[in-house]
N, CA, C and O atoms as a Maestro MAE file, in Angstrom:
{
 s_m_m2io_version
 :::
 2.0.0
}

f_m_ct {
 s_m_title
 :::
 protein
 m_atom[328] {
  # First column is atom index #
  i_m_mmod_type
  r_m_x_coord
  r_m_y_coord
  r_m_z_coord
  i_m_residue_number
  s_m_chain_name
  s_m_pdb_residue_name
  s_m_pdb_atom_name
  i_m_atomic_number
  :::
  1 25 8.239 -36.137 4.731 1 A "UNK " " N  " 7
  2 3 7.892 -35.561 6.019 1 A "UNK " " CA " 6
  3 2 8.410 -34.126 6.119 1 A "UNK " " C  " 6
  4 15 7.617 -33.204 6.307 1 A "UNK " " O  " 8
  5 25 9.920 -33.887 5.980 2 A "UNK " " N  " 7
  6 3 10.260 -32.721 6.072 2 A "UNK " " CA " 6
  7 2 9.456 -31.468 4.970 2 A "UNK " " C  " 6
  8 15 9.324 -30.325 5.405 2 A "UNK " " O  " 8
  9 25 8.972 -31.817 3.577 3 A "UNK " " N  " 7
  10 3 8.217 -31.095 2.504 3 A "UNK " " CA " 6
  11 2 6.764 -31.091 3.341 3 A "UNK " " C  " 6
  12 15 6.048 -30.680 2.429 3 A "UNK " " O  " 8
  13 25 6.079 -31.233 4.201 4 A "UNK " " N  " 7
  14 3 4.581 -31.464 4.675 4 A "UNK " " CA " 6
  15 2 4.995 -30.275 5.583 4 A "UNK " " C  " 6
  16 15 4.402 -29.204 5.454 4 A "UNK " " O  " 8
  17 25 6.263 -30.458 6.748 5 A "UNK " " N  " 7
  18 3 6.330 -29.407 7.882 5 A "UNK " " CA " 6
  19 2 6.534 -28.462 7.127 5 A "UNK " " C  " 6
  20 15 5.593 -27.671 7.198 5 A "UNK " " O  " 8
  21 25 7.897 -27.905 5.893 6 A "UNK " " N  " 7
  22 3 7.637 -27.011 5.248 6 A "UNK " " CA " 6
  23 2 6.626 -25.924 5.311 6 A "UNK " " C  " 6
  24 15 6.503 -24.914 6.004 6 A "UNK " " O  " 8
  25 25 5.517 -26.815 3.757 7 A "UNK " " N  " 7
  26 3 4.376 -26.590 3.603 7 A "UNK " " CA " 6
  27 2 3.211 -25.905 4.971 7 A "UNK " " C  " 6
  28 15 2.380 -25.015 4.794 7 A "UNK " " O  " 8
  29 25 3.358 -26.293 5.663 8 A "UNK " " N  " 7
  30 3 2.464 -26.016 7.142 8 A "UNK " " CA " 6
  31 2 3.141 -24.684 7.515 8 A "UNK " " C  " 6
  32 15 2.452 -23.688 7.737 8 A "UNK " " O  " 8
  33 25 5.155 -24.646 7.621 9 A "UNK " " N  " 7
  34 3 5.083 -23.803 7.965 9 A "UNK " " CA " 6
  35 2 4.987 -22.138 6.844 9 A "UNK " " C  " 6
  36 15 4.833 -20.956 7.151 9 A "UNK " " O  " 8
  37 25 5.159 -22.812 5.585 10 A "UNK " " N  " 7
  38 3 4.556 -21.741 4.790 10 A "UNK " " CA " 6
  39 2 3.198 -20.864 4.997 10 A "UNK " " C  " 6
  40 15 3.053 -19.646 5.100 10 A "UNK " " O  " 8
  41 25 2.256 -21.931 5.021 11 A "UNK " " N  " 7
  42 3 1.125 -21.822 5.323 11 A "UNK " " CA " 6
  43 2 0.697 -21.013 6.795 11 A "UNK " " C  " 6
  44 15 -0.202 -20.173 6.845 11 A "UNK " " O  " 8
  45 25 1.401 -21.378 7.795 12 A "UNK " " N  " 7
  46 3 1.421 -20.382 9.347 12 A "UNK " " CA " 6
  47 2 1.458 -19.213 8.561 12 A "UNK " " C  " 6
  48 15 0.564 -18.420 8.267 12 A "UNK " " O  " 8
  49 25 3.083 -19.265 8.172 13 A "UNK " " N  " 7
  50 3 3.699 -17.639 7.723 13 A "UNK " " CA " 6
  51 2 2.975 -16.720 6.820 13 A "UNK " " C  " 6
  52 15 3.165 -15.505 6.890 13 A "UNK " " O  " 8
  53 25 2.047 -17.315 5.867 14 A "UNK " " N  " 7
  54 3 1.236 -16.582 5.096 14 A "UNK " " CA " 6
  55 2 -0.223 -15.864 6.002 14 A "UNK " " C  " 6
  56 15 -0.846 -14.806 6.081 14 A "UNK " " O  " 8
  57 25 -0.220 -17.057 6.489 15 A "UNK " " N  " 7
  58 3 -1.765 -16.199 7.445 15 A "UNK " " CA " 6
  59 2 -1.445 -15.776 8.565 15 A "UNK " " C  " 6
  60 15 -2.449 -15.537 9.236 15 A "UNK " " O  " 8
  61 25 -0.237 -15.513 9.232 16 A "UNK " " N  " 7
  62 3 0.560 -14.357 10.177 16 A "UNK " " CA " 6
  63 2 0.411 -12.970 9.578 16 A "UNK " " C  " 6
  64 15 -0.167 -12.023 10.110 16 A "UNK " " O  " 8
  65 25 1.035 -12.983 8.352 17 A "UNK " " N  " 7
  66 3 1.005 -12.223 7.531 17 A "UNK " " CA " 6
  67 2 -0.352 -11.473 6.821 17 A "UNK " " C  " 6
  68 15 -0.525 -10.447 6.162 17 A "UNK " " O  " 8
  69 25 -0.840 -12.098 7.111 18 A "UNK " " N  " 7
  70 3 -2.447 -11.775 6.140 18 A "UNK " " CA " 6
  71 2 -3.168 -11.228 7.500 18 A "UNK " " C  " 6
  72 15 -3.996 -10.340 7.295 18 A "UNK " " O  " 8
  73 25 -2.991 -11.596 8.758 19 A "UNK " " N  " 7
  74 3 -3.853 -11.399 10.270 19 A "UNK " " CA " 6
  75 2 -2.874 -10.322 10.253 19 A "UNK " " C  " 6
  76 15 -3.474 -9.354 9.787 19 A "UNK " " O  " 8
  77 25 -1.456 -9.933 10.572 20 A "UNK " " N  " 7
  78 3 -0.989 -8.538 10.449 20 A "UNK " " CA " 6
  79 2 -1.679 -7.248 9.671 20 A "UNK " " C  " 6
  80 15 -2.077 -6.153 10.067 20 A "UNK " " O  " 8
  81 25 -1.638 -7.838 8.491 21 A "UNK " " N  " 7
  82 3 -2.399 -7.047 7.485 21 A "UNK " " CA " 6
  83 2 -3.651 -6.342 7.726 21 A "UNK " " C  " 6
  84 15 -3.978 -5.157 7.656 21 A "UNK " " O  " 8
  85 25 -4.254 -7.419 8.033 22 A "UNK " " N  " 7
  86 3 -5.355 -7.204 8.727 22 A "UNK " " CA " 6
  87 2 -5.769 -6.188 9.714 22 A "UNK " " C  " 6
  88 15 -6.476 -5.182 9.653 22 A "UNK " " O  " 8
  89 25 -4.983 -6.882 10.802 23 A "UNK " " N  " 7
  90 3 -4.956 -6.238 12.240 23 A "UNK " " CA " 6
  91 2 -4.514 -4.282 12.215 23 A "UNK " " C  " 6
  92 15 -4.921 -3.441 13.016 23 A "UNK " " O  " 8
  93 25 -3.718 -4.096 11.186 24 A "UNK " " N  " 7
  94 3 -3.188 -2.714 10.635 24 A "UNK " " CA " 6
  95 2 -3.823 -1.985 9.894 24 A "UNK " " C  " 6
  96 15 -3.376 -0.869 9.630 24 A "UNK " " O  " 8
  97 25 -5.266 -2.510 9.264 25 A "UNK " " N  " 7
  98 3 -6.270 -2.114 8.327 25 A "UNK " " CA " 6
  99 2 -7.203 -1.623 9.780 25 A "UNK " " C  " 6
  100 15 -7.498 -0.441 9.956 25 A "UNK " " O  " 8
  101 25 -7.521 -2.504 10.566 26 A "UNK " " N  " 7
  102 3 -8.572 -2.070 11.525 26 A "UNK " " CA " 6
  103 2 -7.962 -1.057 12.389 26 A "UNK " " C  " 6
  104 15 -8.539 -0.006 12.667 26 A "UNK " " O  " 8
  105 25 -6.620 -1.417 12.880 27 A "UNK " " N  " 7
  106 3 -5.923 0.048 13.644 27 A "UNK " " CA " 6
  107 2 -6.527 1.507 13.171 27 A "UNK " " C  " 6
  108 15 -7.203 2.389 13.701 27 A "UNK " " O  " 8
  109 25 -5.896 1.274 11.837 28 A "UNK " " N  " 7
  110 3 -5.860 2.617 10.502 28 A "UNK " " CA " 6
  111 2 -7.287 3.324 10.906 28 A "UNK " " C  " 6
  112 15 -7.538 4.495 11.190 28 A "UNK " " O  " 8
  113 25 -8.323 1.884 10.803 29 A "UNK " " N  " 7
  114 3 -9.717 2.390 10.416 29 A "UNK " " CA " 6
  115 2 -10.185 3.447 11.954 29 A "UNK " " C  " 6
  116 15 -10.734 4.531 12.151 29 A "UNK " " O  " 8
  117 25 -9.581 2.353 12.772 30 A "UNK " " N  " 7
  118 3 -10.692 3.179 14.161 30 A "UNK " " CA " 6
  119 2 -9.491 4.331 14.774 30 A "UNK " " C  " 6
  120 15 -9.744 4.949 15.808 30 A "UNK " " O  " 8
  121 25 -8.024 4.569 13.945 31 A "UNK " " N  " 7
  122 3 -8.126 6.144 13.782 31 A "UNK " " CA " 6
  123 2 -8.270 7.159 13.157 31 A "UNK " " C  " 6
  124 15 -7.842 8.298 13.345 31 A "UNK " " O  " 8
  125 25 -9.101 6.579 12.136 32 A "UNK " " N  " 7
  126 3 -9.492 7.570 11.100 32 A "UNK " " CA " 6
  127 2 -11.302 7.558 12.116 32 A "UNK " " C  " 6
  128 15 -11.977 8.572 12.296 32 A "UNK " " O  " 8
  129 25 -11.645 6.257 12.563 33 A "UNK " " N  " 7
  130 3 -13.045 6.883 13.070 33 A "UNK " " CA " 6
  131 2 -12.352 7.790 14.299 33 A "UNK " " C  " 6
  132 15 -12.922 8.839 14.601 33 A "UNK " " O  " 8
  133 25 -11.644 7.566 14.713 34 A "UNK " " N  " 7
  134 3 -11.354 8.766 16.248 34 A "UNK " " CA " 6
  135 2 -10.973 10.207 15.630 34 A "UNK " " C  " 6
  136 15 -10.989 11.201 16.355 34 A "UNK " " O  " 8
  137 25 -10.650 10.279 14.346 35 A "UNK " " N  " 7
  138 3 -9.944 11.320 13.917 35 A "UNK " " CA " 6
  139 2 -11.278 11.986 13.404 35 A "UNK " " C  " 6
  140 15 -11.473 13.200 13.357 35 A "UNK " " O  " 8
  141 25 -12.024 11.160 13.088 36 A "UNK " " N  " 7
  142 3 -13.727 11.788 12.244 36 A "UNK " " CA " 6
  143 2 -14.081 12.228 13.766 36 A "UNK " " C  " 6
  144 15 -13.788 13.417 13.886 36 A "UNK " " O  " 8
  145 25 -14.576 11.727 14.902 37 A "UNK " " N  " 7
  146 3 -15.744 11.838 15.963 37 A "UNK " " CA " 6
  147 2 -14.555 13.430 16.819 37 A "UNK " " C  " 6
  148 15 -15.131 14.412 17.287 37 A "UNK " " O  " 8
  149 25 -13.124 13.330 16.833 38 A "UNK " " N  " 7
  150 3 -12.526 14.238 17.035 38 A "UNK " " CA " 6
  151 2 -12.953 15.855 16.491 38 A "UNK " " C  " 6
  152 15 -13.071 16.855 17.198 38 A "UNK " " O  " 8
  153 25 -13.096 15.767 15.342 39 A "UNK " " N  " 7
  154 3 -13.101 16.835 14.288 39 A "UNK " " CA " 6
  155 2 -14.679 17.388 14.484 39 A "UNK " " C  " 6
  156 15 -15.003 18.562 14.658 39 A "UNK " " O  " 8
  157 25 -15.584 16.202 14.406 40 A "UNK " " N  " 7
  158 3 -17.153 16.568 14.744 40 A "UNK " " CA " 6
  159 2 -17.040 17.236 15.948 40 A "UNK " " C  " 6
  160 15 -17.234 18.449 15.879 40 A "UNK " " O  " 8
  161 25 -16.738 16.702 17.204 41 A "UNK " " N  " 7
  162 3 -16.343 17.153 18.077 41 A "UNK " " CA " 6
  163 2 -16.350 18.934 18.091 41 A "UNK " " C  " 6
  164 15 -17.236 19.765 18.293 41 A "UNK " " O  " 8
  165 25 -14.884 19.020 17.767 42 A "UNK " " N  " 7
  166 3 -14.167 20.570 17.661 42 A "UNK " " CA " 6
  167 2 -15.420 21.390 16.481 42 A "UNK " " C  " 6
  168 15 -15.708 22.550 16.776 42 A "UNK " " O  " 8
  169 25 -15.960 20.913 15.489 43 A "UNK " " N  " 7
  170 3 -16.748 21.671 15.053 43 A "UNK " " CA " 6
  171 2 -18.015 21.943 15.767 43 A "UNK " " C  " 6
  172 15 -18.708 22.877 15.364 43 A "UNK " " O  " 8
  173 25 -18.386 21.257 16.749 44 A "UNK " " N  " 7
  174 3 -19.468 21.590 17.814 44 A "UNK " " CA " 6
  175 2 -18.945 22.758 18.453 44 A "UNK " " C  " 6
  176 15 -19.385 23.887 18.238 44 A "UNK " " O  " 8
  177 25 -18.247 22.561 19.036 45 A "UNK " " N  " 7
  178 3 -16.988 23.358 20.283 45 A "UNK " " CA " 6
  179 2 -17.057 24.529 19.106 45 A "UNK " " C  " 6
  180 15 -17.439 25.510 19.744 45 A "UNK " " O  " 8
  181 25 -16.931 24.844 18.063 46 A "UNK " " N  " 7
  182 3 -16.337 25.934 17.232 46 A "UNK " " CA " 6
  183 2 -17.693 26.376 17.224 46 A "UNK " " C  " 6
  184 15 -17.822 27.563 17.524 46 A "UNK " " O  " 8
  185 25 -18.853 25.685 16.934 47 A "UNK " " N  " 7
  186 3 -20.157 26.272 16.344 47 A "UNK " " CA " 6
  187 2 -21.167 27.219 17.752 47 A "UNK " " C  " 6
  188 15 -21.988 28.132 17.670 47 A "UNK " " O  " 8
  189 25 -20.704 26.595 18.725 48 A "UNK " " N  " 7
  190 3 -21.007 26.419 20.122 48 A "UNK " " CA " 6
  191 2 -20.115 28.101 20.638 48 A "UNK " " C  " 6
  192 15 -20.826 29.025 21.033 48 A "UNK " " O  " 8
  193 25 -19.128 28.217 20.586 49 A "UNK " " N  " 7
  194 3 -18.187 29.563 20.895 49 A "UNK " " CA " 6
  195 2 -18.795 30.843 19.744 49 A "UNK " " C  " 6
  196 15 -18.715 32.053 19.957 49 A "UNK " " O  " 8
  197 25 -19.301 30.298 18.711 50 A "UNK " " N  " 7
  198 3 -20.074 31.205 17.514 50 A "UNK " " CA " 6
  199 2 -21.013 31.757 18.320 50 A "UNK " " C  " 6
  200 15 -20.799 32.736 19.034 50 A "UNK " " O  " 8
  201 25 -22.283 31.044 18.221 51 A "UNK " " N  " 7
  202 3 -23.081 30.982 18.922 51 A "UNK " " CA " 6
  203 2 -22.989 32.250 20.224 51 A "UNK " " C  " 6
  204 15 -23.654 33.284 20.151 51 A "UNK " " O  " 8
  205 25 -22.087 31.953 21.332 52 A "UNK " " N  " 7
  206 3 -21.754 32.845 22.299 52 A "UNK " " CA " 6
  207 2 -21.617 33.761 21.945 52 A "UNK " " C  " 6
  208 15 -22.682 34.329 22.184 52 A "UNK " " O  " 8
  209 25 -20.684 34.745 21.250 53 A "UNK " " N  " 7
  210 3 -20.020 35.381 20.904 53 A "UNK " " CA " 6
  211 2 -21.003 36.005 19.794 53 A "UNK " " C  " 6
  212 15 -20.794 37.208 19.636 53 A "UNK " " O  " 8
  213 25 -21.963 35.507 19.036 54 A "UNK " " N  " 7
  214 3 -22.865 36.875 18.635 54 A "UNK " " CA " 6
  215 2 -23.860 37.039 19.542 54 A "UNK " " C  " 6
  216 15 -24.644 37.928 19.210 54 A "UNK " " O  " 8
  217 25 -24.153 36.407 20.748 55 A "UNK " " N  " 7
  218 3 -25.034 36.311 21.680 55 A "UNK " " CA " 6
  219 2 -24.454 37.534 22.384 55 A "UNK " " C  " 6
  220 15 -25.201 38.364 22.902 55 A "UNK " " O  " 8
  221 25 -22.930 37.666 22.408 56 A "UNK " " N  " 7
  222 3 -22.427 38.834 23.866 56 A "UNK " " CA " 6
  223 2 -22.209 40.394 22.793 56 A "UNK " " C  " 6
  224 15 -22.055 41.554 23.174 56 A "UNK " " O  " 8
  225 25 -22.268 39.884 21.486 57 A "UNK " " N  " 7
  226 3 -22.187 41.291 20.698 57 A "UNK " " CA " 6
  227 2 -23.486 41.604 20.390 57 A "UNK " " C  " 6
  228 15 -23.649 42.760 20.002 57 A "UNK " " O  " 8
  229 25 -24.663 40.753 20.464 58 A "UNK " " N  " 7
  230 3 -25.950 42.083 20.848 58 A "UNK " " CA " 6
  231 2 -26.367 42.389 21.951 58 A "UNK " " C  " 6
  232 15 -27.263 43.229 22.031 58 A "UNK " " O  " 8
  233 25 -25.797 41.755 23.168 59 A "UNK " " N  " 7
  234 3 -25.928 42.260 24.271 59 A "UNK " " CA " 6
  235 2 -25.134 43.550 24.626 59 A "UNK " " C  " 6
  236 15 -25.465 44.342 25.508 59 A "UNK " " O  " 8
  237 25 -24.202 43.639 23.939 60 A "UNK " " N  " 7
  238 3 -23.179 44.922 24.195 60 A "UNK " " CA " 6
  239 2 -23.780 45.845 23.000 60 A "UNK " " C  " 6
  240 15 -23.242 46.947 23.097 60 A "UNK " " O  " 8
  241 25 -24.699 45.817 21.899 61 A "UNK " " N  " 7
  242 3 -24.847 46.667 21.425 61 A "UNK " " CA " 6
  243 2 -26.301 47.206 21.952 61 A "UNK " " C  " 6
  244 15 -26.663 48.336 21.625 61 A "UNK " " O  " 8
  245 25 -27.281 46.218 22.930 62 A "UNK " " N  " 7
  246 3 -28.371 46.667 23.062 62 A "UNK " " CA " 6
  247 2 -28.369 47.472 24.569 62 A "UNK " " C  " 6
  248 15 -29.113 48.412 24.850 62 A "UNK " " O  " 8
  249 25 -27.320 46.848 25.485 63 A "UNK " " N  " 7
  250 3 -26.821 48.029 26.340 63 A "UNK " " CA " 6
  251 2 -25.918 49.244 26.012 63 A "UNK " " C  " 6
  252 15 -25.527 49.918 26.965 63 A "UNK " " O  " 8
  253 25 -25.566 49.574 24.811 64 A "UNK " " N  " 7
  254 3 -25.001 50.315 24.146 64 A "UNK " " CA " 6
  255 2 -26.028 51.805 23.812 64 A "UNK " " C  " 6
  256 15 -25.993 53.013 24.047 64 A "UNK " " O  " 8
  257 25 -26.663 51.082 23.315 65 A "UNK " " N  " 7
  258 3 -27.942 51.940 22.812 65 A "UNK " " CA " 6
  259 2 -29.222 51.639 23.925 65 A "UNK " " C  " 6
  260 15 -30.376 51.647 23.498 65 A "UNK " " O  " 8
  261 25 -28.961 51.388 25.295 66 A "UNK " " N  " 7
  262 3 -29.704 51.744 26.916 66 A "UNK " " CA " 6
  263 2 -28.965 52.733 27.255 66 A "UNK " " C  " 6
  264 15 -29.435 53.848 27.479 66 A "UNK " " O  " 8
  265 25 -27.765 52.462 27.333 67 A "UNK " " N  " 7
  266 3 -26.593 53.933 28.101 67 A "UNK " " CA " 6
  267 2 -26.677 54.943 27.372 67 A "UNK " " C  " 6
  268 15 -26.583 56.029 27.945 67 A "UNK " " O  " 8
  269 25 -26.902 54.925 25.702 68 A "UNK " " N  " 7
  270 3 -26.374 56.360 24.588 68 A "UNK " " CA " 6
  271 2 -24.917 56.137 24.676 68 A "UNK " " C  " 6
  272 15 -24.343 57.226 24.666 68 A "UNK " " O  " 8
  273 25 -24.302 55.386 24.738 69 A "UNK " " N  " 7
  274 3 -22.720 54.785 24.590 69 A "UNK " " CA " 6
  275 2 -22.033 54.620 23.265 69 A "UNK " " C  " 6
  276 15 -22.718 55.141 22.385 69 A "UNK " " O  " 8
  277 25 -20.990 54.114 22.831 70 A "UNK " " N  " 7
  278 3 -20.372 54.320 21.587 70 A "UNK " " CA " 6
  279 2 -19.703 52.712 22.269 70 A "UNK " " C  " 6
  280 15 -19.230 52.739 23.405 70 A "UNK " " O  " 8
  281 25 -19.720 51.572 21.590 71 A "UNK " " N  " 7
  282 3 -18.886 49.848 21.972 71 A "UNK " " CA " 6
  283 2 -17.761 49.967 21.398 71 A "UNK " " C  " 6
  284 15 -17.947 50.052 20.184 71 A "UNK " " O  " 8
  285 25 -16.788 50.010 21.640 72 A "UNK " " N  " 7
  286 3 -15.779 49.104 21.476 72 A "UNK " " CA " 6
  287 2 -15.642 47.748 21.717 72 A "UNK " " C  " 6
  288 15 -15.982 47.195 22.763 72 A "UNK " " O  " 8
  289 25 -15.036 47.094 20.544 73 A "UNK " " N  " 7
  290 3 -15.128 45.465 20.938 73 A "UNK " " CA " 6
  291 2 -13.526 45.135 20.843 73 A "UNK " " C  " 6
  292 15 -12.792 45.511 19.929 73 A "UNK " " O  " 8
  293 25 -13.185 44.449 21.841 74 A "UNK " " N  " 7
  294 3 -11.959 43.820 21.694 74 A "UNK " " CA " 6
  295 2 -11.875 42.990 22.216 74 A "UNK " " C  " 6
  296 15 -12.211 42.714 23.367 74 A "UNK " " O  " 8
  297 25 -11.116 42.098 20.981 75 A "UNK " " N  " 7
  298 3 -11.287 40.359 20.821 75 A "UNK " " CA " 6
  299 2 -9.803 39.687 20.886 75 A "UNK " " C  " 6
  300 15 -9.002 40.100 20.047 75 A "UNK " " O  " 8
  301 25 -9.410 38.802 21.701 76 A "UNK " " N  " 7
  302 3 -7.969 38.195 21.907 76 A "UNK " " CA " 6
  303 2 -8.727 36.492 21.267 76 A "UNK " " C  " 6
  304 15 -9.642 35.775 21.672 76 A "UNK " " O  " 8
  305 25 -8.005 36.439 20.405 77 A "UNK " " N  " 7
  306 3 -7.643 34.657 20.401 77 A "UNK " " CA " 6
  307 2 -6.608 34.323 20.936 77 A "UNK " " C  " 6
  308 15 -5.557 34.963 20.968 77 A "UNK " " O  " 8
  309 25 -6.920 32.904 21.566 78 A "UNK " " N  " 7
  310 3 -5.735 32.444 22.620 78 A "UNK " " CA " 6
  311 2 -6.010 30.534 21.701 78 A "UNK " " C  " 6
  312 15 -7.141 30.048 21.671 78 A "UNK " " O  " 8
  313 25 -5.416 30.169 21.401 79 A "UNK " " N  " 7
  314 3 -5.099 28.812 20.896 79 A "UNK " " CA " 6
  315 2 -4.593 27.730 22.266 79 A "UNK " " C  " 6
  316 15 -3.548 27.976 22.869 79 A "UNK " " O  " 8
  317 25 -5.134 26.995 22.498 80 A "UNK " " N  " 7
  318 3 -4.717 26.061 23.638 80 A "UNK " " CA " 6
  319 2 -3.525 25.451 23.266 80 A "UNK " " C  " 6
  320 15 -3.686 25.072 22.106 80 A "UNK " " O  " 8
  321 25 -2.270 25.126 23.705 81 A "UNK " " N  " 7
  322 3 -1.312 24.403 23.172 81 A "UNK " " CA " 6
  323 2 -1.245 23.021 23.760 81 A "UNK " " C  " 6
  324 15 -1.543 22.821 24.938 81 A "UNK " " O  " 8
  325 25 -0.826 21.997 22.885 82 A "UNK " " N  " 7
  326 3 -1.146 20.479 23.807 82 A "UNK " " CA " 6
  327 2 0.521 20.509 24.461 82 A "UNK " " C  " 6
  328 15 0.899 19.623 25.228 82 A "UNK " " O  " 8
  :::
 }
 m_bond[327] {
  # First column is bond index #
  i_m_from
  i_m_to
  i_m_order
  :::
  1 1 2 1
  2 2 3 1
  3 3 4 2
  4 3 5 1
  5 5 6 1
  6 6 7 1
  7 7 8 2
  8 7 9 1
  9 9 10 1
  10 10 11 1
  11 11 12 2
  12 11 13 1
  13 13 14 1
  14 14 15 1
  15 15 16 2
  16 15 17 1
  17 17 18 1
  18 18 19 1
  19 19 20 2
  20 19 21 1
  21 21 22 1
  22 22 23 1
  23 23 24 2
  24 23 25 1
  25 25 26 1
  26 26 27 1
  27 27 28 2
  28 27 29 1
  29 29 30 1
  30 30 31 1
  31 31 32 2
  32 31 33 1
  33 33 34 1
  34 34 35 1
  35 35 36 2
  36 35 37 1
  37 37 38 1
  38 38 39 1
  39 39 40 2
  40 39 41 1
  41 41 42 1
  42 42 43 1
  43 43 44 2
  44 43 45 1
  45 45 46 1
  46 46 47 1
  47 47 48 2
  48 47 49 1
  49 49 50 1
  50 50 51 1
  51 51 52 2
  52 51 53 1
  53 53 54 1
  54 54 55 1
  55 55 56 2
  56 55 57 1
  57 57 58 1
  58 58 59 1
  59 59 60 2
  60 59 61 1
  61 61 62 1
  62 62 63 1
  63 63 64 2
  64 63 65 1
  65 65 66 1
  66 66 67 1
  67 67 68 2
  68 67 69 1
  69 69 70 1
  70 70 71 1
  71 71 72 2
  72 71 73 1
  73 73 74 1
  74 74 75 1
  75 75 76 2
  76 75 77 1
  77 77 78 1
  78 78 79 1
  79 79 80 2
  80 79 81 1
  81 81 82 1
  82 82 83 1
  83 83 84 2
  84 83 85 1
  85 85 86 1
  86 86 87 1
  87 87 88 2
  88 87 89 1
  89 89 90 1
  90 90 91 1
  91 91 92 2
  92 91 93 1
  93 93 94 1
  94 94 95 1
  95 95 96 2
  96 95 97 1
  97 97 98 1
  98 98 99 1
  99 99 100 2
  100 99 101 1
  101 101 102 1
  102 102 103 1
  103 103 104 2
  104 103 105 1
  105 105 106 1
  106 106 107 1
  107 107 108 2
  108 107 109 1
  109 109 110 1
  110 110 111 1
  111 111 112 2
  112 111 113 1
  113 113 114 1
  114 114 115 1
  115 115 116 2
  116 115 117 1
  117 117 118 1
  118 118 119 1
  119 119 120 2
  120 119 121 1
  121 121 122 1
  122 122 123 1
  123 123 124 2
  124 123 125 1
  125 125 126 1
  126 126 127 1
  127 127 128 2
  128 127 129 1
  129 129 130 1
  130 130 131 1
  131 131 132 2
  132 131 133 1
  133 133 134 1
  134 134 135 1
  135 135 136 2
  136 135 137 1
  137 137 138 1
  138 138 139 1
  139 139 140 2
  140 139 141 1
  141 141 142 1
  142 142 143 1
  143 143 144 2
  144 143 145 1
  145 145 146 1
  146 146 147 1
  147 147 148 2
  148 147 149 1
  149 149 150 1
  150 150 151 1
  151 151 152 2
  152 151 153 1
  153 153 154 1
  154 154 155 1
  155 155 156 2
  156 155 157 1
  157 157 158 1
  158 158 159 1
  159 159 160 2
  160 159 161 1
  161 161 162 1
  162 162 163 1
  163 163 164 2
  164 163 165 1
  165 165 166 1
  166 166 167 1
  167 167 168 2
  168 167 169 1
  169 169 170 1
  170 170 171 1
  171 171 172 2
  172 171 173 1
  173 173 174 1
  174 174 175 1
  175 175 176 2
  176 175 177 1
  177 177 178 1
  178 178 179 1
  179 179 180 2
  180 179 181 1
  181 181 182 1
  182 182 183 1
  183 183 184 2
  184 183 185 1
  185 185 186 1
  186 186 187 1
  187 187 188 2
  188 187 189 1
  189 189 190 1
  190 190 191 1
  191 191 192 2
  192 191 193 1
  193 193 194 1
  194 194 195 1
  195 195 196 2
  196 195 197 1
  197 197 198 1
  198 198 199 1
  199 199 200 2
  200 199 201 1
  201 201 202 1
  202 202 203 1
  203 203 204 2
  204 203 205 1
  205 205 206 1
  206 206 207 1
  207 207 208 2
  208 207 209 1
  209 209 210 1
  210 210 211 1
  211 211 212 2
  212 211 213 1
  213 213 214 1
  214 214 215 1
  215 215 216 2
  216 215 217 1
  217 217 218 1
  218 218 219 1
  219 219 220 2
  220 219 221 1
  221 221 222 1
  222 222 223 1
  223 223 224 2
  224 223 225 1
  225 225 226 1
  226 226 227 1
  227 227 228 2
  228 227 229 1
  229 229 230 1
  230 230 231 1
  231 231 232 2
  232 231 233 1
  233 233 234 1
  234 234 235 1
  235 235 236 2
  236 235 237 1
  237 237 238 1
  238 238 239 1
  239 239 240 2
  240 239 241 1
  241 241 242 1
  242 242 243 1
  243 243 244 2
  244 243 245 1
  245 245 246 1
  246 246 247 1
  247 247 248 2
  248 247 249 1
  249 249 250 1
  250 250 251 1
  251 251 252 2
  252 251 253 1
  253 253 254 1
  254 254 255 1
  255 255 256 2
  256 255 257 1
  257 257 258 1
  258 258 259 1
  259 259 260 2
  260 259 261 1
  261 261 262 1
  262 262 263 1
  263 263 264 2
  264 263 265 1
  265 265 266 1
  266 266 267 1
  267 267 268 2
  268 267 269 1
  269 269 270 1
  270 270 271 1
  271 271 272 2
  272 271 273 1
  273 273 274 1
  274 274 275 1
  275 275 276 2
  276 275 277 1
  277 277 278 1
  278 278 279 1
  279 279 280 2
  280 279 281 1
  281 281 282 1
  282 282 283 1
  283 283 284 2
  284 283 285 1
  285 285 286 1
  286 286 287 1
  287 287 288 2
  288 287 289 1
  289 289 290 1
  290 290 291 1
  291 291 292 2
  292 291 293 1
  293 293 294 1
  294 294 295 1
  295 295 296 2
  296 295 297 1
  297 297 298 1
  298 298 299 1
  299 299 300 2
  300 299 301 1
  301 301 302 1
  302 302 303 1
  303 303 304 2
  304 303 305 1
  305 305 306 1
  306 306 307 1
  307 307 308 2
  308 307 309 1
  309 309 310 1
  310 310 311 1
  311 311 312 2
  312 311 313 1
  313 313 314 1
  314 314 315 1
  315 315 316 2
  316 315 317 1
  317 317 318 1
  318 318 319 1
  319 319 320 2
  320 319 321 1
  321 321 322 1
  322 322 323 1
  323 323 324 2
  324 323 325 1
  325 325 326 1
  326 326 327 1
  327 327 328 2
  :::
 }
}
């Protein structure tokens, strides 16, 4: 009797162990997918600020050359901090 409870409780302890395992594989996975849809994300946001930004430098060069003007461009990056 006592070798059967043993056995059973071997058997719990192995598939505790194996459902941990488990359970830490799928964590991993859906933050590596949050870390992928994150990154897609910011490369929109990055491609998207591109986009703008040669949009406002031919607007400043085609009112440039409406006035007979000379552009200066000056550009600040500012990094958001979390």
């Amino acid at each position: 009797m006592g070798d059967s409870l043993k056995d059973v409780q071997n058997q719990l302890e192995s598939q505790r162990v194996e459902f941990e395992s488990r359970l830490q594989a799928i964590a991993e996975s859906n933050e590596a997918e949050d870390l992928k849809a994150e990154k897609e994300q910011m490369e929109h946001q990055l491609k998207l600020v591109q986009t703008h930004m040669k949009l406002l430098v031919k607007e400043a060069n085609v009112v440039s050359k409406e006035l007979g003007k000379d552009v200066l461009y000056n550009f600040a990056i500012a990094a958001a901090v979390p």
